[in-house]
C-alpha positions in Angstrom: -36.8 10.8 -8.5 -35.6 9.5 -5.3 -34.9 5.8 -6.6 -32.1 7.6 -8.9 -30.9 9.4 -6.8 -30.4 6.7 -4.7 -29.0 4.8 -7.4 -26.7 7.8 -8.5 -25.1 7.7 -4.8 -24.7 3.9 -4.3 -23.0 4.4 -8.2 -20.6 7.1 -6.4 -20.3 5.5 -3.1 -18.9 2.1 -5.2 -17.0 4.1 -7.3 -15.1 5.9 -4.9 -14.6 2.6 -3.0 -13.2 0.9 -5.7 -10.7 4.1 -6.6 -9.7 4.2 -2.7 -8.9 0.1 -3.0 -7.2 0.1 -6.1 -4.9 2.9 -4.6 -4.3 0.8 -1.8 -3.3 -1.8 -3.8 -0.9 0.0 -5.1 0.7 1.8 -1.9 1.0 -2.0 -0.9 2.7 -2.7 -3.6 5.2 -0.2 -3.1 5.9 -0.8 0.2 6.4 -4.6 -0.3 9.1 -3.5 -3.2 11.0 -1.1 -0.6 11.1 -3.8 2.4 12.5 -6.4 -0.2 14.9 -4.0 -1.2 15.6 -3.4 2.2 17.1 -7.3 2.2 19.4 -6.8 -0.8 20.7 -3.1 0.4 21.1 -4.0 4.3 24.6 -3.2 5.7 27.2 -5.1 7.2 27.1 -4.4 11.4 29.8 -4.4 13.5 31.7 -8.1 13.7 30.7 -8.3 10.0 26.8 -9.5 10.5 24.6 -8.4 8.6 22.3 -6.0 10.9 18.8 -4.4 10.3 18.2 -1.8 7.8 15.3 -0.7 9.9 15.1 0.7 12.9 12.0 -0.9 15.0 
């Protein structure tokens, strides 16, 4: 009985790794699209260069 319980929670524990990874993935992914867009979308500073879109 213990052994699959054991088994049952490493079976969980992977799962639930894999789910939290995957949705990392994918908030990386998202990120990377909005600080490229960032490039294309940046405004025109004062003297006409191109300044920062961000703020850091």
């Amino acid at each position: 009985m213990v052994p699959l319980l054991l088994v049952l929670l490493l079976a969980l524990l992977l799962f639930g790794a894999g789910f939290a990874l995957k949705a990392l993935w994918i908030v990386a992914a998202i990120v990377l699209a909005i600080w490229l867009l960032g490039f294309v979308v940046r405004s025109a500073g004062a003297g006409g260069k191109r300044g920062r879109w961000y703020r850091w």
